[in-house]
N, C-alpha and C positions, 0 to 999 in steps of 0.2 A: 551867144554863149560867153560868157564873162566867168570868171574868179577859176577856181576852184577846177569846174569841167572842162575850161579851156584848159588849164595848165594837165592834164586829165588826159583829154584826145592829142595833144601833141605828144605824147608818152607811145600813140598807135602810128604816128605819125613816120612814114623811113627814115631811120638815122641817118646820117649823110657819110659816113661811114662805120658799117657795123664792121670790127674787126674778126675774124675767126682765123687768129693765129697766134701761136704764144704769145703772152708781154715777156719785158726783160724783168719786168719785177710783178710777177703776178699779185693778184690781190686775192685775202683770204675769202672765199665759199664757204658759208655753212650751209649743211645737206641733210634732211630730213627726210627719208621715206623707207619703205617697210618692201621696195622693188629692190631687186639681186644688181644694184647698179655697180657697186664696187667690189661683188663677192658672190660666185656661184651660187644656188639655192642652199646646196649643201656647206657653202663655207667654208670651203675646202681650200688652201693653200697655189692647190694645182689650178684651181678656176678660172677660167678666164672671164676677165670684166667685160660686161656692157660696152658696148663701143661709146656708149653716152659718158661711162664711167672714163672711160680710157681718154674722153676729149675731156672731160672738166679737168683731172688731174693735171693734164697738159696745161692748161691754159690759166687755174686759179692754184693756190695752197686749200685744199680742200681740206674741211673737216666735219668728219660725219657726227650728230649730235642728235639725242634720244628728242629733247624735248624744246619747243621754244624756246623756255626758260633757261636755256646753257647758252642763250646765242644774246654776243656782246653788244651795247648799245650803240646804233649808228649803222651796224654791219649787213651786210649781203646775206640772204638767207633762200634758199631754193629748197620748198618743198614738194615732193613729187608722190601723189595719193597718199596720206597720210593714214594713220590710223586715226581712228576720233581721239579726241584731244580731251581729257577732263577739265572739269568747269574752271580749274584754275589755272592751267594752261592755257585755252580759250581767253581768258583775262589775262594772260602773261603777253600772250602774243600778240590783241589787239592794243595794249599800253607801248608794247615795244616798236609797233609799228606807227601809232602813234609820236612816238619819243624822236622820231626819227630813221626808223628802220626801213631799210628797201626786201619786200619778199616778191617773188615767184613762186605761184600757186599754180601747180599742175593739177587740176581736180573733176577727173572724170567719174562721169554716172556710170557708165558701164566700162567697164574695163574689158579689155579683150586679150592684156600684156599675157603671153604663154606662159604655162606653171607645171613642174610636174608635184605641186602640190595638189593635193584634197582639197575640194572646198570644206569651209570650216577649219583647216586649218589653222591656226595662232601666228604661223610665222608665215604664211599666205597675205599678201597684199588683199584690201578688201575689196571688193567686185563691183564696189558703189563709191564717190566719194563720202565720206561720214560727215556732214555738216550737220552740226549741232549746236544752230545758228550765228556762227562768225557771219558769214554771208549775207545774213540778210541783219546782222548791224551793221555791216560795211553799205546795203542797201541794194544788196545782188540775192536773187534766184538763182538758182540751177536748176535745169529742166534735164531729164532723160532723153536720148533720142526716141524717134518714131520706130525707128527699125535700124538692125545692123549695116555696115558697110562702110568703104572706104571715102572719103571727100576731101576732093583740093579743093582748096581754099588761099591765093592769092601764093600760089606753088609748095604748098606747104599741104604732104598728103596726112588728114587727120584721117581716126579709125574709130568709127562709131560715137564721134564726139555726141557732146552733149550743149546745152542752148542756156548762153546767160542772159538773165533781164532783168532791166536795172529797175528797181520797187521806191529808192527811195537817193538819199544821197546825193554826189557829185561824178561819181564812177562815167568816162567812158567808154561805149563797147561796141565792139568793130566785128560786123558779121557774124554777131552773136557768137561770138567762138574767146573772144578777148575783152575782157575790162580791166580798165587801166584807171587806178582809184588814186587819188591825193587823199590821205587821211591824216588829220590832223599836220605833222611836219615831216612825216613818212610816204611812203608811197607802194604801192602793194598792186601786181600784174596778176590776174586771175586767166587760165587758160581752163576751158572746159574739156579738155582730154589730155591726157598722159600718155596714151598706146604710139602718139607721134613721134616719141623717142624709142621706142624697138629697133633695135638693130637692122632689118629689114629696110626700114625707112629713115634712118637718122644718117647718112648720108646726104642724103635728099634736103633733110630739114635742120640739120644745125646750123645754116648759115641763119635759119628763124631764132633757135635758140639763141645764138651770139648777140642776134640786134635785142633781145626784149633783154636779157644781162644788164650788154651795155648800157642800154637806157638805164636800168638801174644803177650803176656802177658809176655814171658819169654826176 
């Protein structure tokens, strides 16, 4: 394995210290997704945040941002099920990741995160990730599970994850649950489920979350 995919799988590779405890001088987060991470469904004042929400605050200067294209060159970008991205957004954000940028792609097929939304809803997370092919120019598939249910995976409990395979590219991907992509002079972590961060389980799993950050960050 040379160029490109090595530098790729040492990205899946344990850090040798993943922190998960504040810095003294956090580094700025930018946060895309359409989950109640930092605000009740209803968006109400009184709401209480996601525990996922309560540790990014903690540990980065967060800043929540509608579209790829608000997010600064070079910067940290975590986005968790996204809505589908219009054709020029989709270009915004693969040039930017290109340019340099480090993302975090939570993108599950079936989502299982609890709503007291309708489906159909508009302000409902969608129930699929919406790839409308970023994925397969970076050179990844996303596959659906077989069936529902919970799976550890290397202590990390996923919930109905979904199956990445790599089509083309340098991406690489670790128990099909994780590809870790060099693109151009950015670098971009694809995870095939998001229900990992539910409160239920994100005790469990943010010492996962901190190491795949940090790789970015560092």
């Amino acid at each position: 394995m040379k160029g490109a995919a090595a530098a790729a799988l040492a990205l899946l590779l344990p850090a040798a210290a993943a922190c998960d405890a504040p810095a003294s001088e956090p580094r700025e987060l930018h946060l895309i997704t359409p989950l109640p991470l930092l605000f009740g469904e209803q968006f109400g004042l009184d709401s209480e945040k996601a525990a996922v929400g309560q540790w990014l605050e903690q540990r980065f200067r967060l800043n929540a941002i509608d579209l790829p294209s608000q997010a600064p060159a070079g910067g940290l970008l975590l986005m968790v099920q996204p809505r589908a991205l219009p054709a020029e957004e989709l270009v915004a954000l693969d040039a930017w990741v290109r340019g340099g940028g480090r993302l975090l792609l939570l993108a599950d097929p079936r989502l299982e995160w609890p709503s007291e939304r309708p489906l159909g809803d508009p302000l409902r997370a969608p129930p699929m990730f919406a790839d409308t092919g970023l994925l397969g120019h970076w050179g990844l598939r996303l596959d659906a599970p077989e069936a529902s249910g919970e799976e550890v995976v290397d202590g990390v409990r996923f919930v109905s994850p979904g199956r990445l395979v790599r089509t083309g590219g340098t991406c690489a991907i670790e128990d099909g649950l994780v590809a870790a992509c060099r693109i151009g002079r950015g670098t971009a972590i694809v995870v095939a489920d998001a229900d990992w961060l539910m409160n239920r389980h994100f005790a469990a799993n943010r010492a996962r979350l901190a190491e795949l950050l940090n790789r970015l960050a560092r």
